[in-house]
TITI-559241 format. One line per 4 residues: number of its first residue (from 1); their letters; for each residue x negated, y negated, z negated of C-alpha. Coordinates in Angstrom, 2 decimals, padded with zeros to 5 digits, always signed. Each point is the difference from the previous one (the first is absolute). Last residue first. Layout:
BEGIN
NUM = a = X,Y,Z  ... .
! end
This chain:
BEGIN
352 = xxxx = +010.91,-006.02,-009.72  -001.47,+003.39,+001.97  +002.40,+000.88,+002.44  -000.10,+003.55,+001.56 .
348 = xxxx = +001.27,+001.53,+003.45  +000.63,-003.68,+000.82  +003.51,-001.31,+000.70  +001.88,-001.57,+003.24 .
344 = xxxx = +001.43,+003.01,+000.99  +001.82,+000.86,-003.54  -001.89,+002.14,-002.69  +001.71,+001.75,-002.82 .
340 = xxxx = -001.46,-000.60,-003.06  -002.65,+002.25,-002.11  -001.44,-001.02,-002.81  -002.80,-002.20,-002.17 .
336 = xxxx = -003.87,+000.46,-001.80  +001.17,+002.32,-003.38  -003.50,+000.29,-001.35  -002.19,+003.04,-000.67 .
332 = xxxx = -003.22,+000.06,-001.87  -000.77,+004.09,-000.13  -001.27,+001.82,-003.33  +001.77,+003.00,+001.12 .
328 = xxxx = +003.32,-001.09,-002.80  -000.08,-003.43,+002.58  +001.42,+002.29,+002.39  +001.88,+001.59,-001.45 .
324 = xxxx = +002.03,-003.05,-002.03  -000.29,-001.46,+003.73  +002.28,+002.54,+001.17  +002.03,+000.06,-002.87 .
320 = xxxx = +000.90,-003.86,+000.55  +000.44,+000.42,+003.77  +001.92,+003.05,+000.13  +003.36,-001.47,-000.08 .
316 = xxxx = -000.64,-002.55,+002.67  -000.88,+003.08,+002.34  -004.43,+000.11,+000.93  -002.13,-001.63,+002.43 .
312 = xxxx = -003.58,+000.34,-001.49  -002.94,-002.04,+001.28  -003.53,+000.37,-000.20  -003.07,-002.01,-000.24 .
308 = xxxx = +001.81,-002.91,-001.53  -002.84,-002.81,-000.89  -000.22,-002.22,+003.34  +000.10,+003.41,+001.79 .
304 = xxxx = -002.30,-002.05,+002.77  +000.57,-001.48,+003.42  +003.35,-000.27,+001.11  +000.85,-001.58,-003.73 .
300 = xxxx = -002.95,-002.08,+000.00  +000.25,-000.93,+003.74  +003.56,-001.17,-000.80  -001.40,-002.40,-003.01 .
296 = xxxx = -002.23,-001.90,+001.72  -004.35,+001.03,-000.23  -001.25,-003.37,-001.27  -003.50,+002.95,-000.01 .
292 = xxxx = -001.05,-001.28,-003.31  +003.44,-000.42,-001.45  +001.41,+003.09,+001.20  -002.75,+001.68,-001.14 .
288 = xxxx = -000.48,-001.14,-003.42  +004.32,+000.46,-000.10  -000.43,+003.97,+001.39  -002.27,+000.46,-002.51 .
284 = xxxx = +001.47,-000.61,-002.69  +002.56,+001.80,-000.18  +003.71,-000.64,+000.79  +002.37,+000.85,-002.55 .
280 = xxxx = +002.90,+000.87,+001.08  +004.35,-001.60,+000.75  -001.40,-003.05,+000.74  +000.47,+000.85,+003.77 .
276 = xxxx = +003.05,+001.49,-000.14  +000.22,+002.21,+002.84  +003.18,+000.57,+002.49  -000.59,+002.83,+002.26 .
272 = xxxx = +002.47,+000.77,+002.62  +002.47,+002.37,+001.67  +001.87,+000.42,+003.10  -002.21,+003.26,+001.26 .
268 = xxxx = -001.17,+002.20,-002.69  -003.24,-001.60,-001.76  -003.12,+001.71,-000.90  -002.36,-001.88,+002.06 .
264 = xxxx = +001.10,-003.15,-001.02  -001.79,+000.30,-003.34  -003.49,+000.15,+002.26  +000.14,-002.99,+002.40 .
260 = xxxx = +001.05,-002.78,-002.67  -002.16,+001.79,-003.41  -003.06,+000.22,+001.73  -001.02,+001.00,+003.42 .
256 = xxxx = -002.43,+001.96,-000.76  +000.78,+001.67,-002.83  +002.85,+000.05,-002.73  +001.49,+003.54,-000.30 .
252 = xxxx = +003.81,-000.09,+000.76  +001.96,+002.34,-001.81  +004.11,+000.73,+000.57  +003.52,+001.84,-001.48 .
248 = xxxx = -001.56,+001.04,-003.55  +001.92,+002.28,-001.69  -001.14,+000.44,-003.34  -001.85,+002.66,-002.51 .
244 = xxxx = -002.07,+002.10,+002.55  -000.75,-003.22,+001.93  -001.14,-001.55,-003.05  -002.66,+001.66,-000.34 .
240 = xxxx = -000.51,+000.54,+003.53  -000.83,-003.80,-000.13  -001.86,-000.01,-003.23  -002.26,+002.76,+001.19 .
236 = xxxx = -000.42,-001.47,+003.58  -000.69,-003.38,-000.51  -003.98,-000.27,+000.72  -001.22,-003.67,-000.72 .
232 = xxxx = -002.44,-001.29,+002.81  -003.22,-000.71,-001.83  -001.25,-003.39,-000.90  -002.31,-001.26,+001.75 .
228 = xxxx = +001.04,-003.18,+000.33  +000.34,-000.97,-003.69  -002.88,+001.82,-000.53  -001.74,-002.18,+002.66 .
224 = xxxx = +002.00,-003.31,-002.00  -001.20,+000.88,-003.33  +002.75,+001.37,-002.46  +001.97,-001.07,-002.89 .
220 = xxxx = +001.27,-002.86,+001.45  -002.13,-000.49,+003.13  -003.62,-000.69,-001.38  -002.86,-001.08,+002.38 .
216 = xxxx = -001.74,+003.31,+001.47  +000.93,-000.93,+003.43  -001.67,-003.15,+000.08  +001.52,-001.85,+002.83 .
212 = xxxx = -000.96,-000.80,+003.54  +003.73,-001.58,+001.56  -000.20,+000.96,+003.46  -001.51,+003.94,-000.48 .
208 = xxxx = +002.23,+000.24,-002.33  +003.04,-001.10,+001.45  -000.85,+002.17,+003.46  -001.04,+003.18,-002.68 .
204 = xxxx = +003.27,-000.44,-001.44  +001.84,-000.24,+003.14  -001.51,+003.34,+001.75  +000.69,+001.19,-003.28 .
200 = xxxx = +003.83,-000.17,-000.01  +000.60,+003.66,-001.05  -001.84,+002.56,-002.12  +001.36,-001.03,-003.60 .
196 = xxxx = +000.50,-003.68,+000.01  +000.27,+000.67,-003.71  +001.50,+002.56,-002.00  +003.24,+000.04,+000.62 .
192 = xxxx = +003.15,-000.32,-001.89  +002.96,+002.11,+000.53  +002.98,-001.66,+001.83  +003.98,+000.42,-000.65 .
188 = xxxx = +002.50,-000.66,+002.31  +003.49,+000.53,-000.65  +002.79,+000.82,+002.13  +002.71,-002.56,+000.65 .
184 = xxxx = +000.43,+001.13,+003.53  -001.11,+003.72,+001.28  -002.72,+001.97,-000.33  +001.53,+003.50,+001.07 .
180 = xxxx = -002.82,+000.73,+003.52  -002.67,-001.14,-002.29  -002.11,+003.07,+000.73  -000.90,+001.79,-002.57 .
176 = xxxx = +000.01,+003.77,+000.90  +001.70,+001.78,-002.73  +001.82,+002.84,+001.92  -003.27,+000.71,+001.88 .
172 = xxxx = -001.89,+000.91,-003.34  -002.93,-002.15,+000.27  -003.81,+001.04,+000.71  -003.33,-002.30,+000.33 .
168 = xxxx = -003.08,-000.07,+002.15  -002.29,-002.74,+000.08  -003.00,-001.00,+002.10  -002.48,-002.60,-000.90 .
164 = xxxx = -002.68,-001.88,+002.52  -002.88,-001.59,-001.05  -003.29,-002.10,+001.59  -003.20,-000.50,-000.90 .
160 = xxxx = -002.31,-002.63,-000.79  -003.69,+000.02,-001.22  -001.81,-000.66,+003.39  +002.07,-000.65,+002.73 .
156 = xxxx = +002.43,+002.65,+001.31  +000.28,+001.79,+003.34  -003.88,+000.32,+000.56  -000.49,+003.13,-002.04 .
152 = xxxx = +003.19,+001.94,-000.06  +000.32,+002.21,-003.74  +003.63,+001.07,-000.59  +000.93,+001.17,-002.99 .
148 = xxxx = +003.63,+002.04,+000.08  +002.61,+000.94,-002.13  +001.02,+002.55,-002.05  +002.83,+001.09,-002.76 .
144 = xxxx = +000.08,-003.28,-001.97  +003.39,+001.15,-002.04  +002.72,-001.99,-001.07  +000.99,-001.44,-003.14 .
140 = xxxx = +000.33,-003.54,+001.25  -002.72,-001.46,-002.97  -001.50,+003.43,+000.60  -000.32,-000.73,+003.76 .
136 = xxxx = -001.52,-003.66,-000.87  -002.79,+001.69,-002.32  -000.76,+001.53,+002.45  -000.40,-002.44,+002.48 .
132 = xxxx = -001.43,-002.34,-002.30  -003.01,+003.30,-000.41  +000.06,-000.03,+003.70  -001.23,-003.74,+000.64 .
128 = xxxx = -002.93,+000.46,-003.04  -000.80,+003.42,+001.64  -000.49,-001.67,+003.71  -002.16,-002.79,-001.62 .
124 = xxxx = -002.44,+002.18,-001.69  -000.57,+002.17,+003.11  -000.50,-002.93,+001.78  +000.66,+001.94,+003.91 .
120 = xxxx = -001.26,-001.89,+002.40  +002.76,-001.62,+002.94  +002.61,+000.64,-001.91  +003.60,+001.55,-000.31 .
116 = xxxx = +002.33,+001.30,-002.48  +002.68,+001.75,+000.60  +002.61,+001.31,-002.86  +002.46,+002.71,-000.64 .
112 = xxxx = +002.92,-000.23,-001.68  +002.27,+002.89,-002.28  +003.78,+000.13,-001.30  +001.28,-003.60,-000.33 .
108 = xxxx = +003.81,+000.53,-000.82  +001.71,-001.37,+002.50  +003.16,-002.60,-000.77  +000.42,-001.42,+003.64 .
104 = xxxx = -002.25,-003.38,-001.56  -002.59,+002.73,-002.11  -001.47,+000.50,+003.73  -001.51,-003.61,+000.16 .
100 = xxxx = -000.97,-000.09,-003.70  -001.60,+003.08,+000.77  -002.17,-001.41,+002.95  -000.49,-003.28,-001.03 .
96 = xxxx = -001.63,+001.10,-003.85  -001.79,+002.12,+001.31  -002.32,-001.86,+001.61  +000.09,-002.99,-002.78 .
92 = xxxx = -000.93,+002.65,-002.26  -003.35,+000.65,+002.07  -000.45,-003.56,-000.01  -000.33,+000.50,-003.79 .
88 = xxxx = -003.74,+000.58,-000.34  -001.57,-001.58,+003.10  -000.42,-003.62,-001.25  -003.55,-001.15,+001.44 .
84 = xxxx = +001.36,-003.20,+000.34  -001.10,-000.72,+003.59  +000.91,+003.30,+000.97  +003.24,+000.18,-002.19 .
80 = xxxx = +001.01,-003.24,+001.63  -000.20,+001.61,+003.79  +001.93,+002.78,-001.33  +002.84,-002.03,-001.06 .
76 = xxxx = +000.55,-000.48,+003.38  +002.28,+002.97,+000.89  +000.64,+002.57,-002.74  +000.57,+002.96,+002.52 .
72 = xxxx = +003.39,+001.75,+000.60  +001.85,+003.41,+000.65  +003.15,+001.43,-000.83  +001.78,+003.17,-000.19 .
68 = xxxx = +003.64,+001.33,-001.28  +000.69,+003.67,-000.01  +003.39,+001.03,-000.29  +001.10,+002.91,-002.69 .
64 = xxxx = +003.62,+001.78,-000.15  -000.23,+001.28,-002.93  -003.07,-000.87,-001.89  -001.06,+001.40,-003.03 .
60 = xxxx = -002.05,+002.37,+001.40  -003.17,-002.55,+000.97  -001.14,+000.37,+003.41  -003.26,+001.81,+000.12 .
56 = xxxx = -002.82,-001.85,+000.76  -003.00,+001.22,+002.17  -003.10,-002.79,+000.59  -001.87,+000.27,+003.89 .
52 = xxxx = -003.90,+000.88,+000.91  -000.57,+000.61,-003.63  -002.07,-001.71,-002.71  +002.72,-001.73,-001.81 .
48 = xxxx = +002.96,+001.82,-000.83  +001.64,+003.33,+000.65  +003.46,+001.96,-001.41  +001.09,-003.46,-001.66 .
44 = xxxx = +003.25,+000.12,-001.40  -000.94,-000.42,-003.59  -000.82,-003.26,+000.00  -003.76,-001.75,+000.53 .
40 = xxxx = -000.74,-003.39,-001.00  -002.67,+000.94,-002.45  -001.35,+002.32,+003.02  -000.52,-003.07,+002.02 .
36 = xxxx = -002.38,-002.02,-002.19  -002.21,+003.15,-001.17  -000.15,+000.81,+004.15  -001.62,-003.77,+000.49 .
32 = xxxx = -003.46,+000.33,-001.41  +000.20,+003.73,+002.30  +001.14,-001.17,+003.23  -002.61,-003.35,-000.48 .
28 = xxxx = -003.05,+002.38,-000.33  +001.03,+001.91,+003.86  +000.05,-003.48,+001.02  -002.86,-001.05,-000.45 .
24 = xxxx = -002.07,+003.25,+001.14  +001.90,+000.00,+003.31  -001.97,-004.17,-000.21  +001.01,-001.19,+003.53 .
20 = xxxx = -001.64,-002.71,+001.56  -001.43,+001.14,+003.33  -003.49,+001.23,-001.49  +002.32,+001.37,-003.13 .
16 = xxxx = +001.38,+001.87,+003.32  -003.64,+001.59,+000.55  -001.94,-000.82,+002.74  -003.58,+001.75,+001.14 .
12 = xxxx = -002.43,-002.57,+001.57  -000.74,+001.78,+003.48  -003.55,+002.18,-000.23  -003.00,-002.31,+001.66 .
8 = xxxx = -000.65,+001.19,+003.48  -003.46,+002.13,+000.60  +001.32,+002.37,+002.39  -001.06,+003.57,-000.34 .
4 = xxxx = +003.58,+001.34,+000.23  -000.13,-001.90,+003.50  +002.90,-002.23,+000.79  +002.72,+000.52,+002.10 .
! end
């Protein structure tokens, strides 16, 4: 033990700013972002932001209600925002893959919560990413009820972060989509996208980082990083839309995977895809990068949306008033192909 007349120099005394975290920080970035959230906010919200947990009261209109939830990140696109210093919309790209996923069984898009990680808190930063995601939830008409801010020093380099979405949605159980009645001579119909959206980056950064370009050359009416960049396009308000005026038997959203591995998704046994491949318009972007990355023609389509970021199986007899609807909500829609029966020897979907 030593003497309590010891001479020994008093310890340095810590504090977890010492370590890396900023309390302080993040107790400012709750309040720049609680403005954001509470424009999103509906009317069954009992608590909100600032709470250990969010309350939300299932709506009364619903019968029989199911709860539909999904989860996703925006992959590599992060990595460009860093070097691009674009954090404004990849908060809609967030959202945007979450409710677009749930919208497919015909949910409703009720409330999301986000996570956002870093190794030092940018309080700047951090509000610019949950201002897109905001703005992303009313674009889906859902609520941002919480979420979480996680500040790790030594998990994250310097200036990046990482994100993580979480959606939940309801659907009346008798109108679960499920594709269970598509059946042969259907039509399909595809909404256009808006970009590479949040998929295929891994790719674009690989042809970019091969073929050194100036990114802020003209593409059409864009440059190519805003061409890139572009956020995800959020369906749900056209899709329910038209949901409440049609029957729609099946909806594939167009991620990873692209438009061979997703469509398929969605089909009852002993059918198949057949897509027209001049049927769209194919942007831009996806020819600049096919032709800088001699990327083939299968790796497009498994790869990127290649323009249609969401796909719409509906009864021959709904196909012209279903695209009447959906172009009425400002949507570019084409008809893309059908359905045919599919033999042994035949792909889930051709593309010709």
């Amino acid at each position: 033990m030593t003497s309590s007349n010891s001479q020994h120099p008093k310890p340095e005394q810590l504090s977890y700013r010492d370590a890396g975290v900023n309390i302080d920080a993040g107790n400012l970035l709750v309040e720049k972002i609680k403005p954001f959230a509470q424009r999103t906010w509906r009317p069954e919200i009992l608590a909100g932001i600032g709470g250990f947990g969010a309350l939300f009261e299932v709506p009364q209109k619903y019968r029989n209600p199911v709860l539909v939830s999904g989860t996703d990140g925006v992959g590599t696109k992060l990595k460009v925002a860093f070097q691009f210093n674009q954090h404004d919309s990849i908060g809609i790209d967030l959202v945007a893959m979450s409710v677009n996923d749930i919208l497919v069984q015909g949910a409703e898009p009720l409330f999301f919560l986000d996570y956002f990680a870093c190794g030092s808190l940018n309080v700047d930063t951090a509000t610019r990413v949950v201002q897109g995601i905001a703005a992303g939830c009313e674009q889906a008409g859902c609520a941002l009820i919480g979420g979480e801010t996680a500040e790790m020093p030594g998990m994250y380099p310097e200036g990046e972060y990482d994100l993580a979405g979480f959606a939940v949605g309801i659907v009346e159980k008798s109108s679960i989509i499920n594709g269970s009645t598509i059946s042969e001579n259907d039509i399909i119909l595809g909404i256009a996208s808006n970009g590479a959206h949040a998929n295929g980056f891994s790719l674009i950064r690989k042809i970019i980082e091969k073929h050194p370009v100036d990114l802020n050359a003209k593409l059409g009416n864009s440059t190519l990083i805003e061409a890139i960049m572009a956020p995800t396009r959020i369906y749900v308000k056209p899709v329910l839309e038209l949901i409440r005026k049609l029957p729609v038997k099946g909806l594939a959203h167009i991620t990873g995977g692209g438009l061979l591995e997703n469509i398929p998704r969605i089909l009852p046994t002993g059918m198949m895809v057949y897509i027209q491949q001049d049927s769209w318009e194919i942007p831009l972007l996806f020819h600049w990068l096919q032709q800088q990355g001699n990327v083939a023609n299968e790796e497009m389509f498994r790869v990127f949306n290649c323009g249609i970021g969401m796909v719409l199986v509906v009864a021959p007899e709904h196909a012209d008033e279903a695209m009447a609807v959906l172009h009425a909500c400002g949507e570019t829609v084409w008809r893309i192909g059908h359905i045919k029966q599919r033999h042994a020897d035949e792909p889930a979907i051709l593309i010709a």
